[in-house]
C-alpha positions in Angstrom: 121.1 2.2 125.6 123.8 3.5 123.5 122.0 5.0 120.9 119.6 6.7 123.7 122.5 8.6 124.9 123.8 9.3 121.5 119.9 10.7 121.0 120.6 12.7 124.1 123.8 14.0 123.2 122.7 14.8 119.5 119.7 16.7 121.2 122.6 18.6 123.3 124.4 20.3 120.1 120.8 21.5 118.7 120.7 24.0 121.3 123.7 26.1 119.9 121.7 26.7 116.9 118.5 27.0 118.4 120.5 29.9 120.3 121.8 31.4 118.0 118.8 31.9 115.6 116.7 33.1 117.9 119.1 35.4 119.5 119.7 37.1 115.8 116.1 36.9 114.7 114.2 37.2 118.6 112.0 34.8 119.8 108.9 34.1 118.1 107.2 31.7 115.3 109.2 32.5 112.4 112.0 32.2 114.7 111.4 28.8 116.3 110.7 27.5 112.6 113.6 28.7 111.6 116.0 27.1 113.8 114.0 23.6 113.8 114.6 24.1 109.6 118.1 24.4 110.3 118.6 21.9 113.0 116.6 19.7 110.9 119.0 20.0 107.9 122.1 19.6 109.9 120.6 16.6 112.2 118.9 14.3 109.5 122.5 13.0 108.7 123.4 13.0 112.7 120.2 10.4 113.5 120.6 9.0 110.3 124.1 7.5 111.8 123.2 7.0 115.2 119.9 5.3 114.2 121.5 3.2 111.0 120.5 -0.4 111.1 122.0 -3.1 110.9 119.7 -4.7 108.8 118.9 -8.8 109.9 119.4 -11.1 107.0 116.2 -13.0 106.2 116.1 -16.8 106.2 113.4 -19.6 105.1 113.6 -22.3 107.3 112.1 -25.7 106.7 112.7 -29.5 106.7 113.4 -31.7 104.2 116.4 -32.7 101.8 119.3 -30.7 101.5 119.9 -29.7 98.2 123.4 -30.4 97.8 124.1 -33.9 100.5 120.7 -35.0 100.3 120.9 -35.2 104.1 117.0 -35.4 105.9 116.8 -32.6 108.5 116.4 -29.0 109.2 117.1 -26.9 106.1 118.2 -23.2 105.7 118.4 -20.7 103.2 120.1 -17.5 103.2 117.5 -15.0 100.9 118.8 -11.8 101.7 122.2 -10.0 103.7 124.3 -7.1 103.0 125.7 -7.5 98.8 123.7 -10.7 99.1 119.9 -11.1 97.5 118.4 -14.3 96.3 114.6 -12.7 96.2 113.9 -14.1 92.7 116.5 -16.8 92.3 115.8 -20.5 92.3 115.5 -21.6 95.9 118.1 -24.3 97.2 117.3 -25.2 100.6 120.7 -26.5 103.0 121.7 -28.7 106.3 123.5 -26.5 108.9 127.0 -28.2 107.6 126.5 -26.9 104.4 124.8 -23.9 104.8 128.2 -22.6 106.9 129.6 -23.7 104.2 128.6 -22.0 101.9 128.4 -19.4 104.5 132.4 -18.9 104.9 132.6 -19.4 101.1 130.3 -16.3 100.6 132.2 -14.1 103.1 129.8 -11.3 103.6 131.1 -9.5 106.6 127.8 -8.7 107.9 126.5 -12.2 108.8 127.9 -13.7 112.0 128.2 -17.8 111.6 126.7 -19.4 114.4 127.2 -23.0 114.5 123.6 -24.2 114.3 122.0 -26.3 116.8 119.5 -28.9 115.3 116.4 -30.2 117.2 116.8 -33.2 119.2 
């Protein structure tokens, strides 16, 4: 919802421009393109904030072994986060202990550790 009034806002501080173009050029089609051309150029960076994603990281999830305590369960692995991409790298699969383990030891900011429930 707060990105939808941000939108609104955003949409606000177009007219100025809109205004003002048309005022010094008269209304019209050259006009109107005109002022979207300009409006576009300033407002690309303006959405461009108000619309940045947080991009999710991506996880593989399955059960078996972990990797590092051997433990039976629910296994995790972290592929991709912010500064963080293990596309192409060997895949080690990890328990909930040790994946916040390695979690905390990682430190990227943009992942919040959630203690992880496993099945019952």
């Amino acid at each position: 919802m707060k990105k939808f009034f941000l939108y609104l806002l955003r949409w606000q501080l177009s007219t100025p421009i809109i205004w003002l173009v048309i005022r010094n050029l008269g209304t019209g089609l050259f006009a109107t393109i005109t002022a979207n051309f300009i409006g576009g150029c300033i407002f690309f960076w303006v959405d461009k904030i108000i619309f940045k994603s947080n991009k999710p990281e991506i996880w593989y999830l399955k059960k078996g072994n972990c990797d590092k305590c051997h433990q039976l369960g629910e296994l995790y692995r972290l592929v991709k986060a912010e500064n963080y991409d293990r596309t192409n790298s060997q895949p080690k699969f990890l328990c909930a202990k040790c994946s916040l383990e390695k979690l905390k030891n990682l430190n990227i900011k943009s992942i919040k550790i959630v203690p992880i429930q496993p099945n019952k």
